[in-house]
C-alpha positions in Angstrom: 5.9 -29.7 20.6 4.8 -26.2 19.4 4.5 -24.9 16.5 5.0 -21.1 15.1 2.7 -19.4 12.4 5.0 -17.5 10.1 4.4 -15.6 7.3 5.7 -15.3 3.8 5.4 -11.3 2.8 6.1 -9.2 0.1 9.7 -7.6 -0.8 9.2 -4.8 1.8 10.4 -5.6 5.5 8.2 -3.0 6.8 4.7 -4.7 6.6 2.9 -1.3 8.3 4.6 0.9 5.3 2.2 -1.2 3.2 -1.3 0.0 4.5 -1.8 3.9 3.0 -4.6 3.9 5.7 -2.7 2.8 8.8 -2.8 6.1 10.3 -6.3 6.3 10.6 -6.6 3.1 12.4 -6.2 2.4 15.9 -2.8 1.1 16.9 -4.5 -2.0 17.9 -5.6 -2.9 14.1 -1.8 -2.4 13.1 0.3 -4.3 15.8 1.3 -7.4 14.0 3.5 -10.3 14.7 7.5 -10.4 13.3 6.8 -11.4 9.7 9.3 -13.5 8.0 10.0 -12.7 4.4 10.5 -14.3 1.4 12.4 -11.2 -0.7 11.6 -10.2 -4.3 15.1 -8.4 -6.5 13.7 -5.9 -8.0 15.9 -5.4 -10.6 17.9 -1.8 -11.6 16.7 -1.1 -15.1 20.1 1.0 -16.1 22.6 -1.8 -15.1 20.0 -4.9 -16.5 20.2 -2.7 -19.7 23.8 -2.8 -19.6 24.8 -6.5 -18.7 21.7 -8.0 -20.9 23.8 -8.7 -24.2 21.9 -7.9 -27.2 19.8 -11.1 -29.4 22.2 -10.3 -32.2 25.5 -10.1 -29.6 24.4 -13.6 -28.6 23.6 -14.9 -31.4 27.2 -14.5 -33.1 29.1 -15.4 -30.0 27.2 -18.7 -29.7 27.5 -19.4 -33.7 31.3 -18.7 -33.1 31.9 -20.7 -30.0 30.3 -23.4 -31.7 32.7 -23.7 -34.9 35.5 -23.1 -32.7 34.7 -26.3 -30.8 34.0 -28.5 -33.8 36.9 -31.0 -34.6 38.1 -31.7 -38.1 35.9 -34.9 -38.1 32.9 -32.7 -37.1 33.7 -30.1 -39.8 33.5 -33.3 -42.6 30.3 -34.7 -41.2 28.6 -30.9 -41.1 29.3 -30.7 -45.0 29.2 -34.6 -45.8 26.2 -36.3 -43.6 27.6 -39.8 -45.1 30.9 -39.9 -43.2 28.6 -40.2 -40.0 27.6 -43.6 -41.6 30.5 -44.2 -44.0 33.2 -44.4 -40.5 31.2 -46.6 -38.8 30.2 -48.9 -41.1 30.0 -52.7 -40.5 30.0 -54.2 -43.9 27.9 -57.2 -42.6 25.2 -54.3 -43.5 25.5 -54.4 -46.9 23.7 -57.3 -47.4 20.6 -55.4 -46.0 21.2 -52.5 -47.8 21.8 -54.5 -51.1 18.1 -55.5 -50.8 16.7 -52.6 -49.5 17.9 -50.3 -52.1 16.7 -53.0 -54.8 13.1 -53.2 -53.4 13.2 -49.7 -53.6 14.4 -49.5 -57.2 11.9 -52.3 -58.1 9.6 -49.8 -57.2 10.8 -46.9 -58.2 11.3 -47.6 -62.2 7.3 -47.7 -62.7 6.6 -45.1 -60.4 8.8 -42.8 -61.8 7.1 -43.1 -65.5 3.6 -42.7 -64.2 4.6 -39.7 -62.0 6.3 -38.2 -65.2 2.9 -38.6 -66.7 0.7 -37.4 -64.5 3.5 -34.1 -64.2 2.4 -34.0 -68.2 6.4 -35.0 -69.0 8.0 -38.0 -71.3 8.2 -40.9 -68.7 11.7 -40.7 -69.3 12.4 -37.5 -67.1 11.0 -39.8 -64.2 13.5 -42.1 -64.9 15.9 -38.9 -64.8 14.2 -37.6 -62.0 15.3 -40.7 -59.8 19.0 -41.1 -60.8 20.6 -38.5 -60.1 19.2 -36.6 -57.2 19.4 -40.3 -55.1 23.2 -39.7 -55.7 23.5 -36.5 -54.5 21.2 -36.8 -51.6 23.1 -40.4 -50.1 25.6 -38.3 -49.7 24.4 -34.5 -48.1 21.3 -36.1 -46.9 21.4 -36.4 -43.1 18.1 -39.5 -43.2 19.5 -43.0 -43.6 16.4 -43.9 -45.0 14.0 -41.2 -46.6 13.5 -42.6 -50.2 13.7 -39.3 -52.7 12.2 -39.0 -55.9 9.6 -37.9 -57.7 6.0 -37.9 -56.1 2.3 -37.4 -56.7 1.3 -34.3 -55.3 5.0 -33.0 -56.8 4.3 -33.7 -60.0 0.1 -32.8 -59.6 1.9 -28.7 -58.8 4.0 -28.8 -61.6 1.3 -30.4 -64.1 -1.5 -27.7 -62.6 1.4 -24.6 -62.7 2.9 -25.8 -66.4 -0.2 -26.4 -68.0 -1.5 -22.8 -67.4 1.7 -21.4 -68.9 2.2 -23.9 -72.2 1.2 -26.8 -74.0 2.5 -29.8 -72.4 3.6 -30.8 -76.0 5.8 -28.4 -76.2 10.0 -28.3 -75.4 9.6 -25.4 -73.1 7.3 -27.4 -71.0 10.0 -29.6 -70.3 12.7 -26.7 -69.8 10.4 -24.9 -67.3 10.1 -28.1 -65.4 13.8 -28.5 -65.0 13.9 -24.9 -64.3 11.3 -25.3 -61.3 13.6 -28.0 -60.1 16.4 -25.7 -59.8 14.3 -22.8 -58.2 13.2 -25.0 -55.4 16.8 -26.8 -54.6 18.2 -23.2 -54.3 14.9 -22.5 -51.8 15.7 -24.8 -49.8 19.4 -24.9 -49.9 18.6 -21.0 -48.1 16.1 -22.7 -45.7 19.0 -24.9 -44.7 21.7 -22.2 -44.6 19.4 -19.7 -42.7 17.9 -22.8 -40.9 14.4 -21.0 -41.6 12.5 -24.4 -41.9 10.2 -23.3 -38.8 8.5 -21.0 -41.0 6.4 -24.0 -42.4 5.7 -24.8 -39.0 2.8 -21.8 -39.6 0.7 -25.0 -41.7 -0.8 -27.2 -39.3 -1.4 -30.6 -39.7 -5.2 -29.9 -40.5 -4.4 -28.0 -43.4 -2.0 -30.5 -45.0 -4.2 -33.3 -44.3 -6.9 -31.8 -45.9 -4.8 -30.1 -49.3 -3.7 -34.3 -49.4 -6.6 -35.1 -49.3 -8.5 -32.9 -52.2 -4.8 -33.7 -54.6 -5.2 -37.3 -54.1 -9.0 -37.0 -55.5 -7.9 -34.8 -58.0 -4.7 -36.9 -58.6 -7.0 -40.3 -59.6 -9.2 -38.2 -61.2 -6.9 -36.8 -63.7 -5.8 -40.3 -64.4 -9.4 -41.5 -65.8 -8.8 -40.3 -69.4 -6.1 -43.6 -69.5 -8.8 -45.8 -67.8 -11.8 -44.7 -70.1 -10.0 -44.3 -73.4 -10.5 -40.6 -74.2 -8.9 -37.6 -73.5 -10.4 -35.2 -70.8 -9.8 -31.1 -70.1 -6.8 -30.6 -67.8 -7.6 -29.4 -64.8 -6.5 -29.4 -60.7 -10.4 -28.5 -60.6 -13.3 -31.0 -59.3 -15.7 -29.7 -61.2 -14.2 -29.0 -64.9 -12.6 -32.7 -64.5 -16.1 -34.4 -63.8 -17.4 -32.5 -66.4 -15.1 -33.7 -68.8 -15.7 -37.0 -68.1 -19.5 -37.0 -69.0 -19.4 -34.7 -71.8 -17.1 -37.5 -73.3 -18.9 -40.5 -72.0 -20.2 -42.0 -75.9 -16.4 -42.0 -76.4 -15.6 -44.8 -73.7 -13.8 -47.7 -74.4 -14.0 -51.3 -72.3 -10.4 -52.8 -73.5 -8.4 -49.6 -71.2 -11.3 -49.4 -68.3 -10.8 -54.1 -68.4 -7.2 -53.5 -68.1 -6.4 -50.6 -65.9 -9.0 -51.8 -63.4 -7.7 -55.7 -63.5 -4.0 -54.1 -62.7 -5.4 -51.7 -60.4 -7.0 -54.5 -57.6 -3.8 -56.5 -57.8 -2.2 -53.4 -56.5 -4.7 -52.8 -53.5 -4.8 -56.6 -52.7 -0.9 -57.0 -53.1 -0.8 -53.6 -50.8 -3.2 -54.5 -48.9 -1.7 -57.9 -47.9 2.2 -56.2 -48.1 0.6 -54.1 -44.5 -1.2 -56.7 -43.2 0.9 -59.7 -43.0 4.7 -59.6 -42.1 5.4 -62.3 -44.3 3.9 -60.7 -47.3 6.2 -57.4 -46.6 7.9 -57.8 -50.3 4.2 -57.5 -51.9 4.1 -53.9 -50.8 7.2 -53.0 -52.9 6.3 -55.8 -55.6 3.1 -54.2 -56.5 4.1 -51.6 -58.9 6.6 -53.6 -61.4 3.4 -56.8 -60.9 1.2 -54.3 -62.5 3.4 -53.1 -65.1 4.8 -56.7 -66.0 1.2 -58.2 -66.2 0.4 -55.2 -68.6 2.9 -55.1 -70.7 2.6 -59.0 -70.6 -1.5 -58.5 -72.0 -0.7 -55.7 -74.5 2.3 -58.3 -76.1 -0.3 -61.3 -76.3 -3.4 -59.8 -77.2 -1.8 -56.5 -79.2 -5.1 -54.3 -78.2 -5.2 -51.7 -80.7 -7.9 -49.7 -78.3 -4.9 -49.2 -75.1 -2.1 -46.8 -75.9 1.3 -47.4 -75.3 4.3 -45.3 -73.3 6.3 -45.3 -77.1 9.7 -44.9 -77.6 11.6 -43.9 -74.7 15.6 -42.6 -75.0 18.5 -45.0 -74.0 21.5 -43.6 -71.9 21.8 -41.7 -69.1 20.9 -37.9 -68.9 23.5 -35.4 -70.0 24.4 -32.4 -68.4 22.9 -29.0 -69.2 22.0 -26.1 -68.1 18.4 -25.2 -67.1 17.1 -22.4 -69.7 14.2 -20.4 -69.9 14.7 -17.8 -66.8 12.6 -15.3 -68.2 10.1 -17.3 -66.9 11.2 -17.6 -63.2 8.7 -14.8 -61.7 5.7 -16.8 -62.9 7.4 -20.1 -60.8 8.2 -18.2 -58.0 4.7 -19.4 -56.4 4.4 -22.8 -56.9 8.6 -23.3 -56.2 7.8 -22.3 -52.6 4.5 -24.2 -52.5 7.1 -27.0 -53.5 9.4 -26.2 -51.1 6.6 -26.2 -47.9 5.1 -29.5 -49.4 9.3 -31.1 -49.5 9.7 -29.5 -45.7 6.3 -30.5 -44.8 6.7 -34.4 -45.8 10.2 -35.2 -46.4 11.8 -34.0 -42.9 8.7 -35.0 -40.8 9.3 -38.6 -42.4 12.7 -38.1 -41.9 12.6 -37.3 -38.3 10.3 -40.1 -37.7 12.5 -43.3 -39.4 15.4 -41.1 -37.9 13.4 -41.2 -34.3 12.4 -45.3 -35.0 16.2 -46.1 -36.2 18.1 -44.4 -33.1 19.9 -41.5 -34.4 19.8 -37.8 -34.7 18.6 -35.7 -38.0 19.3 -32.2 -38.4 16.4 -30.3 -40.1 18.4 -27.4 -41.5 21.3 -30.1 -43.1 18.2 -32.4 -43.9 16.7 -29.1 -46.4 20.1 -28.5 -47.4 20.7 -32.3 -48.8 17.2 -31.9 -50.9 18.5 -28.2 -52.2 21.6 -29.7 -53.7 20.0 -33.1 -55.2 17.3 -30.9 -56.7 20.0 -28.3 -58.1 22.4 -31.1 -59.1 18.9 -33.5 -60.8 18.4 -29.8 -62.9 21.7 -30.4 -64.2 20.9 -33.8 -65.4 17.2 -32.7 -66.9 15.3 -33.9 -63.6 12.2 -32.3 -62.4 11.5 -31.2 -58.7 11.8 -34.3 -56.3 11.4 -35.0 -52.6 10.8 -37.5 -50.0 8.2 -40.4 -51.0 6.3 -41.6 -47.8 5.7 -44.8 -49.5 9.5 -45.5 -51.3 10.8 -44.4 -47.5 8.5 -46.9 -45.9 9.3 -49.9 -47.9 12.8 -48.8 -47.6 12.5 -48.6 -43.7 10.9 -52.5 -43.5 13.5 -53.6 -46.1 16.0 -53.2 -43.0 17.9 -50.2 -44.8 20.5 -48.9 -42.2 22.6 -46.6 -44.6 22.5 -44.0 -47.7 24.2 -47.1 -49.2 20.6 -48.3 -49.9 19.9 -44.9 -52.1 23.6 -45.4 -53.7 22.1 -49.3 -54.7 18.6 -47.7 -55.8 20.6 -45.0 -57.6 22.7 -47.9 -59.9 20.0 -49.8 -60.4 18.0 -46.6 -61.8 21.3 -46.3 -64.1 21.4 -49.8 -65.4 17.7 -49.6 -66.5 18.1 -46.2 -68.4 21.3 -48.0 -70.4 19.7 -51.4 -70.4 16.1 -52.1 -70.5 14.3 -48.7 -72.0 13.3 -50.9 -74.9 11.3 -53.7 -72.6 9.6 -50.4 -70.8 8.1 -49.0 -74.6 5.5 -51.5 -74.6 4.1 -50.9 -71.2 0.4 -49.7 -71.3 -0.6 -46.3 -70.2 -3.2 -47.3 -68.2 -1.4 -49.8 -65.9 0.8 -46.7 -65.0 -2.2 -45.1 -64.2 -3.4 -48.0 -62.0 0.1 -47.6 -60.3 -1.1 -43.7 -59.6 -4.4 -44.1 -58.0 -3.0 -46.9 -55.7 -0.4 -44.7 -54.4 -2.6 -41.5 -54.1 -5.8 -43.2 -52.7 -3.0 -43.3 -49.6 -3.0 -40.2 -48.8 -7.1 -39.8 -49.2 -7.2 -39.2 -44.8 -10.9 -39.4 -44.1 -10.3 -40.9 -41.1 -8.2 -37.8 -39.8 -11.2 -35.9 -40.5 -13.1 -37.9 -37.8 -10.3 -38.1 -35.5 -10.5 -33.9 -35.8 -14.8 -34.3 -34.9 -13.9 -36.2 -32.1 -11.2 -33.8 -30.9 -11.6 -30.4 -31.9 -14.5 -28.8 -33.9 -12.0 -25.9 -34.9 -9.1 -28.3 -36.6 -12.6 -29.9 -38.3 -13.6 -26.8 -39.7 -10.3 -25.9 -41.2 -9.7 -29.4 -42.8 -13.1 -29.1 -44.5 -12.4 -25.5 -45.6 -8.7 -26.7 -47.1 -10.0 -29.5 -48.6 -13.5 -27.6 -50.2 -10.7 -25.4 -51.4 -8.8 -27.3 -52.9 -11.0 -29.0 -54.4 -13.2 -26.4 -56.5 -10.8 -23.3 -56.8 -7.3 -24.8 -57.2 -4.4 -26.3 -55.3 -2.7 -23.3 -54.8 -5.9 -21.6 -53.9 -6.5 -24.0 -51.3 -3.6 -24.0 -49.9 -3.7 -20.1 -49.4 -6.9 -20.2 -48.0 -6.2 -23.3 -45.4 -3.0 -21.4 -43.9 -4.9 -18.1 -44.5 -8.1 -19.2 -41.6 -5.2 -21.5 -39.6 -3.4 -17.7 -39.1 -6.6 -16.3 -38.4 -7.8 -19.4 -35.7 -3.8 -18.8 -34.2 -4.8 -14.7 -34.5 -7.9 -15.2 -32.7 -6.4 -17.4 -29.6 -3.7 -14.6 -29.2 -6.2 -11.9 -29.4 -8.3 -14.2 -26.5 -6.4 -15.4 -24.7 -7.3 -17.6 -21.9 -7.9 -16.2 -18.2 -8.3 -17.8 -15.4 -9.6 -16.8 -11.4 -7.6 -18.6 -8.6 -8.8 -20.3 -5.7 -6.6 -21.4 -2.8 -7.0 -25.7 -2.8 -7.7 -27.4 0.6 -5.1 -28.1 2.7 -2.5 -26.4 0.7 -1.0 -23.1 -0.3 -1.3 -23.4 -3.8 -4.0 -21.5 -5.9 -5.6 -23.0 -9.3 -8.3 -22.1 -11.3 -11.7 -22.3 -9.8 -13.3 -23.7 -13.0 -10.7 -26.5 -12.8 -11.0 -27.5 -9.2 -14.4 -26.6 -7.9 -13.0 -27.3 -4.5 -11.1 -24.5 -4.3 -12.1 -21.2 -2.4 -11.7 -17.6 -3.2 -11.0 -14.6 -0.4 -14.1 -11.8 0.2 -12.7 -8.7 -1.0 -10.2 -10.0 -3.0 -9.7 -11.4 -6.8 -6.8 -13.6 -7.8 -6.4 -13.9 -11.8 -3.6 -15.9 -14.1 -3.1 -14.5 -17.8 -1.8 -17.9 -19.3 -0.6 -15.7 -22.4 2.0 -13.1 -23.0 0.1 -9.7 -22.9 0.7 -7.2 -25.9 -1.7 -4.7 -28.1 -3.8 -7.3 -29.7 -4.9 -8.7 -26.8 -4.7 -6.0 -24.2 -8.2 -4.4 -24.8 -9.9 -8.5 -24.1 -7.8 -8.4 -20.6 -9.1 -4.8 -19.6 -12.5 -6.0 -20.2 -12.4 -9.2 -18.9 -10.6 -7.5 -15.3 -13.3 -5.3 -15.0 -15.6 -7.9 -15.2 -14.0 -10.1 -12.7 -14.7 -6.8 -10.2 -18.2 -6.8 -10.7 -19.3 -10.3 -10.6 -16.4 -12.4 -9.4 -17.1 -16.4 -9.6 -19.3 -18.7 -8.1 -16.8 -20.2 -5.8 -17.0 -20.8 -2.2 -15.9 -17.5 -0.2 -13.6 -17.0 2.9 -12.5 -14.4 5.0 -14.0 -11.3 6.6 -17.2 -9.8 5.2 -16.7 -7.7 2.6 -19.0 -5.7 -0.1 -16.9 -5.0 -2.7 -13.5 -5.8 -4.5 -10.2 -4.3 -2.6 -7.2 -6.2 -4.5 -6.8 -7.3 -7.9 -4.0 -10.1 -7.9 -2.2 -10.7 -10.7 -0.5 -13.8 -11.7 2.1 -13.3 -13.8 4.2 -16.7 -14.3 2.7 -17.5 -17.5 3.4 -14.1 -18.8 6.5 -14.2 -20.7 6.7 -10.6 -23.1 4.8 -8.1 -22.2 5.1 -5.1 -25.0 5.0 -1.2 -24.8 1.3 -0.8 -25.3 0.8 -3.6 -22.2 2.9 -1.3 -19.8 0.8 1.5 -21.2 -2.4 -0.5 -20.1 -1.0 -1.3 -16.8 -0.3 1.8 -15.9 -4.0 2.8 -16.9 -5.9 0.4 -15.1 -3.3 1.3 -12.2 -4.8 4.6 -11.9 -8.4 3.8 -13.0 -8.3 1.2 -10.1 -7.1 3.6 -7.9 -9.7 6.0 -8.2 -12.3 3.1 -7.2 -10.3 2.5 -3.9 -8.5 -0.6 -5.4 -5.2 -1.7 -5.2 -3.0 -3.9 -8.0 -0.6 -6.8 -6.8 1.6 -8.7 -8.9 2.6 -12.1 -8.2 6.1 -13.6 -9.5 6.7 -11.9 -12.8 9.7 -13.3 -14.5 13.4 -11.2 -15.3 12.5 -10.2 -18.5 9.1 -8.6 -17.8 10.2 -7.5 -13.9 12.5 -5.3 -15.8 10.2 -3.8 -18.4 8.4 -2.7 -16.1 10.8 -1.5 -14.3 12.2 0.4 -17.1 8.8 1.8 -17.6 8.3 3.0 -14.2 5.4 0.4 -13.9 7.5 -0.9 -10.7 7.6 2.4 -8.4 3.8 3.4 -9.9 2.2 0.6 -8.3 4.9 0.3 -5.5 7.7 -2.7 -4.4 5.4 -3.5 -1.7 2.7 -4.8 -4.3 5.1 -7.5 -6.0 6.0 -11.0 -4.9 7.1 -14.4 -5.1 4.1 -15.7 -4.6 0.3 -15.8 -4.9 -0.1 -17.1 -1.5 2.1 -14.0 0.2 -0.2 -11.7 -1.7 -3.3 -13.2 -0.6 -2.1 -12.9 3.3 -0.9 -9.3 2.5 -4.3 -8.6 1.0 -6.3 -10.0 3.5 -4.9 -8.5 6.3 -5.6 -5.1 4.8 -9.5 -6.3 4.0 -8.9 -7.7 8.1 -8.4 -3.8 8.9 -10.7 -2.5 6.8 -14.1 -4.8 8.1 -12.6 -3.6 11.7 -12.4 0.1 11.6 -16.0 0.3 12.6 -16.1 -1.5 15.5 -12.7 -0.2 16.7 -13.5 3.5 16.5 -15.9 2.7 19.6 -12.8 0.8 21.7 -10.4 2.8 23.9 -7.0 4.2 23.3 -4.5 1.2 24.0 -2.9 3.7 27.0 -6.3 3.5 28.8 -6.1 -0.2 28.8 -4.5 -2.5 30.9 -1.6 -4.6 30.2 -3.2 -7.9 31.1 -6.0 -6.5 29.0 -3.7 -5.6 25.7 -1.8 -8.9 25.8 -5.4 -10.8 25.6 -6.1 -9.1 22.5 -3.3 -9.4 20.7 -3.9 -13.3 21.6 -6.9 -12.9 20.0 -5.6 -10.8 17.2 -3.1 -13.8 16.2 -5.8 -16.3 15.7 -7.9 -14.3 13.5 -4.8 -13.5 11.4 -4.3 -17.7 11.8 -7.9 -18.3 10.8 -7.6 -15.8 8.2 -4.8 -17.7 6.6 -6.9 -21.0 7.0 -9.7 -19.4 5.2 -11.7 -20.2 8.4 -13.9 -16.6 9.1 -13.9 -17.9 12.8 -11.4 -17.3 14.9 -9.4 -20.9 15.8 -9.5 -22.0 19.3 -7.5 -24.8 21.1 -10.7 -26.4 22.0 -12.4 -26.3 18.6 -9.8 -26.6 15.8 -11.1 -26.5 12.1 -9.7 -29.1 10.1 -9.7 -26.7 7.6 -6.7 -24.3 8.9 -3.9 -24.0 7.0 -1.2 -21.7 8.1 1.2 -20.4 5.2 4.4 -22.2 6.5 4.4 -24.3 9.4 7.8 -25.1 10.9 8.7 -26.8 14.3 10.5 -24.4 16.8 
């Protein structure tokens, strides 16, 4: 059976209209073989323009096609998450959710006092802080089983902001707490609305990992002054908190530092074992009231005078009000939206993952809007800002919580304590709540992620070290700044860089990958095949000038093919991975079009994609470098290219031959024989002519089809 050698050409049908030196070749260099094309549409840049709808035009009519399609049960669930649960639920789950919602509770009644403290408030606004906002968020919040509350590094931001602003001893501390509550519900309420949450997506993981890091050590260290018996300065600062703690060393006190240590190692053992071993699961959310009932238990037996006491705390549940003090708002504004990332940050990426490990969908935007409204509706009932807990929504997770009934459960339970048993919690001692700090916060100390980043990437490494150094000695806001500040820059940088890679056709095939890559793959004399993997606009223009310029003087190091050649004649561009290409780009094009062409070089582009086929159409980029230099693919550029190079290493020794009319026919139809296997050897990226006695088992036509 024999086979025909086709070829796949560019959009032009004439394949001598492509060679601007055809004319002063013999005819013998320009007879060629039917070529069969593969066509590219070169789009009409007046009627794209016109049948491209606008971003705004398609926007709308996709926002309006979608409410139009929602049904009545559809419009409920987008403004009450719960009915998605609440019509399908079996009530053989409550039992599960019954003692989900109470291990939570168990564990939320101490936490919430020791937060309050660390946040510089009366324990009681933690005990506010988790009553109503879980009512409010089982029913907007879209997670089945995010735990909200208030948190460390929460309540570390409003201690560090507050404290700079008034004496935490003072009623307007408390008022500009609430306040900050309501600022960041109605943030990210608009987050949800606007469904803006990707902005956040601009902190990487290296920079929260690292701010975590430096709050949780600035976190335990802020609780020492409970552990050591004295008072130290108030600070989110390393070094005016160390400080402290020497200058007031001859002030220490054993009874606290017995105490508060003794509760703290039951909580790391009972942790420890509540991770380890499945059937110790309950000591995990056990831990915190253990350390608070064997407290309270020593401070009723022994009646240390030396350990200080929470005091009175205020019976009933929280009555509405108003937040006041809004003159103050401008000097919140900051740490509400450092707030708001930190909520975004940890609360939906928990609750995308339990929503991910539980088999059902979360919506992001209704996710931010359910923590707006329980953080609006807890300022209402004198709550301070509260989000997600990782820990809470863990042991709520292994509890086998399947519904916001669990929060509903955890919400009454919060209730009965603040009517019921605010009496039994005045005698718990302030250093056991302090215990129940550290052991949360020494969590979220991730050294190991700062290995993991060694290991990986040197850049992530160096960015986790600069947040945390941050951090650490200039504040947490600082920090924070600074981390997303040099994460913009590394992201800045990339862009600016962007990656560039020279082709090389692999063995055997017709595809073309970087040389770098696959060492294996070979390269054409006289011609340069390069891939931008990036979209190409004015930051990074100037770094792909220079780097095409030197790709014409010093290639690669790859194996070459293909007639003998001096110098670079084509420039191939790849332009899949291009997808935007801006004004200043087209600019750039059409200069290196015409510095090329003063150097004898020619440009060819290689499957652009609609949107930037048409820019540069608009721009007249299209008819400057001609439709003949654009195809579908690298491959038909290469065989267009190399027959021109073909022509160009055989003027020489054709300006000797004779005219084709002096020759004979038997004479003519032997050299265009010839002429068809050095085009088919050509293609191979065999330099010698292929023979039916000696076939290279390197040849490679373009397409090979049976006749």
């Amino acid at each position: 059976m024999g086979m025909e050698i086709t070829y796949a050409s560019s959009s032009s049908r004439d394949l001598s209209s492509l060679s601007s030196s055809s004319s002063a070749m013999p005819a013998s260099s320009t007879s060629t073989r039917p070529i069969k094309i593969i066509p590219l549409q070169h789009p009409n840049p007046d009627s794209s323009a016109s049948s491209v709808p606008s971003m705004p035009a398609v926007f709308f009519s996709r926002w309006t096609s979608k409410i139009k399609s929602l049904t009545p049960a559809q419009w409920i669930q987008t403004f009450f998450p719960c009915y998605r649960w609440l019509s399908t639920y079996k009530w053989r789950e409550f039992q599960v959710d019954l003692v989900a919602g109470t291990t939570v509770a168990i564990m939320l009644v101490p936490q919430a006092m020791s937060y309050a403290k660390l946040a510089g408030l009366h324990p009681i606004y933690g005990l506010y802080c988790g009553f109503v906002p879980v009512f409010v968020y089982a029913i907007f919040g879209s997670s089945r089983q995010l735990a909200i509350g208030p948190v460390a590094l929460v309540s570390l931001l409003v201690s560090n902001v507050l404290g700079e602003i008034v004496n935490p001893s003072k009623e307007l501390y408390t008022e500009l707490a609430i306040l900050l509550a309501l600022m960041v519900g109605v943030l990210e309420c608009i987050l949800g609305l606007l469904r803006l949450g990707w902005i956040i997506r601009f902190i990487s993981h290296s920079v929260i990992s690292g701010f975590t890091t430096a709050s949780a050590i600035v976190i335990a260290l802020s609780q020492a002054k409970y552990f050591l018996g004295y008072d130290i300065e108030r600070s989110s600062k390393i070094v005016p908190l160390i400080k402290s703690i020497i200058a007031g060393a001859d002030k220490f006190s054993w009874p606290p530092f017995v105490m508060g240590s003794g509760i703290l190692a039951i909580l790391l053992v009972m942790k420890h074992l509540g991770k380890s071993r499945k059937h110790f699961r309950f000591l995990r959310a056990a831990g915190p009231l253990t350390g608070v009932v064997v407290g309270t238990t020593l401070v009723k037996i022994f009646h240390p005078s030396s350990i200080s006491l929470v005091g009175d705390i205020p019976q009933g549940l929280p009555g509405f009000s108003i937040p006041k003090s809004f003159e103050y708002v401008k000097s919140l504004i900051p740490t509400a939206f450092l707030i708001t990332g930190v909520a975004v940050l940890e609360s939906v990426g928990i609750a995308k993952a339990l929503a991910a490990k539980n088999g059902y969908e979360l919506d992001s935007s209704q996710e931010l809007f359910g923590l707006g409204l329980s953080n609006i509706f807890g300022s209402f009932f004198s709550a301070y800002p509260s989000t997600g807990s990782f820990s809470r929504s863990a042991v709520n997770n292994e509890s086998g919580a399947r519904t916001g009934l669990s929060g509903i459960v955890t919400g009454i339970i919060m209730g009965c304590s603040l009517l019921f048993l605010t009496r039994v919690f005045e005698s718990i001692p302030q250093c056991a709540l302090a215990a129940i700090v550290i052991s949360a916060v020494m969590g979220l100390v991730d050294y190991k992620e700062a290995f993991f980043l060694w290991r990986v990437d040197k850049k992530d490494f160096i960015l986790w070290t600069i947040t945390s150094i941050a951090t650490l000695f200039l504040s947490i806001e600082i920090g924070v700044l600074i981390g997303v500040g040099v994460s913009l820059a590394f992201v800045i940088h990339e862009s600016a860089n962007p990656h560039i890679a020279v082709l090389g056709r692999l063995p055997g095939t017709t595809v073309y990958r970087n040389i770098q890559q696959y060492p294996e793959a070979y390269t054409y004399n006289g011609i340069v095949i390069v891939r931008i993997d990036a979209p190409i606009y004015f930051a990074n223009i100037s770094f792909i000038k220079d780097r095409l310029r030197e790709y014409e003087v010093d290639v690669d190091k790859s194996i070459k093919r293909g007639p003998e050649v001096e110098r670079i004649y084509f420039v191939i561009l790849e332009m899949a991975p291009i997808t935007y290409v801006d004004s200043s780009a087209v600019q750039a094009l059409k200069d290196l079009h015409h510095e090329y062409k003063s150097r004898d070089i020619q440009i060819a582009i290689s499957n652009p994609n609609r949107e930037v086929l048409l820019t540069l159409s608009k721009a007249g980029v299209v008819e400057l470098i001609g439709k003949e230099w654009y195809f579908v693919r690298v491959h038909d550029a290469v065989q267009v290219c190399l027959q021109h190079v073909q022509s160009l290493n055989q003027m020489p020794k054709d300006s000797d031959t004779l005219p084709d009319n002096n020759v004979s026919f038997f004479q003519r139809m032997l050299k265009r024989r010839e002429e068809d296997s050095v085009l088919a050897a050509l293609e191979s990226g065999d330099r010698k002519p292929l023979t039916s006695k000696n076939s290279s088992p390197e040849s490679e036509p373009l397409l090979n089809r049976k006749p």
